[in-house]
N, C-alpha and C positions, 0 to 999 in steps of 0.2 A: 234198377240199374245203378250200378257204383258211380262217382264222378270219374274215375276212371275211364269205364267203359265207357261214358256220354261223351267226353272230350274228346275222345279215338274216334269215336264214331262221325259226331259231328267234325271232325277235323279232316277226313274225307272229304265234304263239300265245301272247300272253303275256296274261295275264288281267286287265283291268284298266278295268274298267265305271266304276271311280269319277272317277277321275283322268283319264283315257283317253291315259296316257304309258307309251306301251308301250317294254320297252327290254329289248335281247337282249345278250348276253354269250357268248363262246368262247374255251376257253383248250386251250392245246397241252400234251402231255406230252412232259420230253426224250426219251419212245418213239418221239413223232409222232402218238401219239393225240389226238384233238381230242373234248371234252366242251362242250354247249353247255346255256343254261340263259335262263329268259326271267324276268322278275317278275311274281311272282300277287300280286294284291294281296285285300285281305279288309276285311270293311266294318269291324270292330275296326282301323283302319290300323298298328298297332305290330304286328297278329298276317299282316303280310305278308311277302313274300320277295325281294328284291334278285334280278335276274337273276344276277349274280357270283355269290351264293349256291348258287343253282340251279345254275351250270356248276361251283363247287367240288363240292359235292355231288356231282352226278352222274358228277363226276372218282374221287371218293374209293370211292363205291359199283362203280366198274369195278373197285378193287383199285388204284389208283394216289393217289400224293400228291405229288405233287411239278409245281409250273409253270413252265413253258423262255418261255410267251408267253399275254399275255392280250388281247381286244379285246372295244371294248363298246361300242354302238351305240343310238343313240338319237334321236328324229323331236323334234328341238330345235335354236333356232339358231345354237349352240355345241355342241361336244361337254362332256360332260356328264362328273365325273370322279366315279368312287365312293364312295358315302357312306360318312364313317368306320369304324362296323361291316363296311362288303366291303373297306377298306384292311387291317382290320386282317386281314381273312379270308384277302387275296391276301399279308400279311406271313406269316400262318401255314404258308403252303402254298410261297411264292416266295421268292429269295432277292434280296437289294436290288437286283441289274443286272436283273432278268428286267422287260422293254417290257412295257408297257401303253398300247395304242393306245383312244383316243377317238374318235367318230367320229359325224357324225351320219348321216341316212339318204339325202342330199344330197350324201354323199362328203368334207364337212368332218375331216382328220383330226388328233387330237396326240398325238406321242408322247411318254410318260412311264419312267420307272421305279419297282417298288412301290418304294423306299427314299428317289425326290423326293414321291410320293404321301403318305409315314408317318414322316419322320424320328421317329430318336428310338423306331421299335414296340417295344413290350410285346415280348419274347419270352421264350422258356427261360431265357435267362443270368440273368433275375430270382428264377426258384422256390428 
């Protein structure tokens, strides 16, 4: 399955009664494993979840940590880029060249990289 199709798919179940912006996320492992992840959202709105979240997660719970490709999908009239917190998520996990494709549900796409996403991230080299 492409990240593509993953993110469309999983972006169907994403939980999201408040807002009603649903938006699904799929990222690759340089294995070729594909983790996907949708946003739940929760009526306390700060206690909800970023789809990128969801697909990092669900990457790292497989036993893997590392991203070759990410893509993220969302029923808006631009593609939608991730919000600081999932930049800094995809910097934790990806390294600066690794694509990050936006995309709406309409086939609108842009491509990025996490390091044009987060110049300047937080990382290791700091502690």
């Amino acid at each position: 399955m492409s990240l593509k199709e993953a993110a469309l798919k999983v972006r169907e179940n994403a939980y999201a009664p408040y807002s009603n912006f649903k938006v699904g996320a799929a990222v690759r492992t340089p294995s070729g494993e594909v983790f996907a992840g949708c946003n739940v959202e929760n009526v306390a709105y700060p206690e909800g979840t970023c789809a990128e979240a969801g697909a990092i997660a669900a990457m790292v719970a497989a036993g893997e940590n590392k991203l070759a490709e990410v893509y993220v999908v969302a029923s808006s009239p631009q593609p939608v880029p991730p919000c600081g917190g999932c930049r800094q998520k995809l910097a934790e996990f990806g390294d600066k060249d690794v694509v990050v494709t936006m995309a709406t549900v309409d086939g609108v796409e842009t491509r990025t990289t996490i390091g044009e996403l987060l110049p300047g991230a937080f990382d290791a080299s700091f502690m």
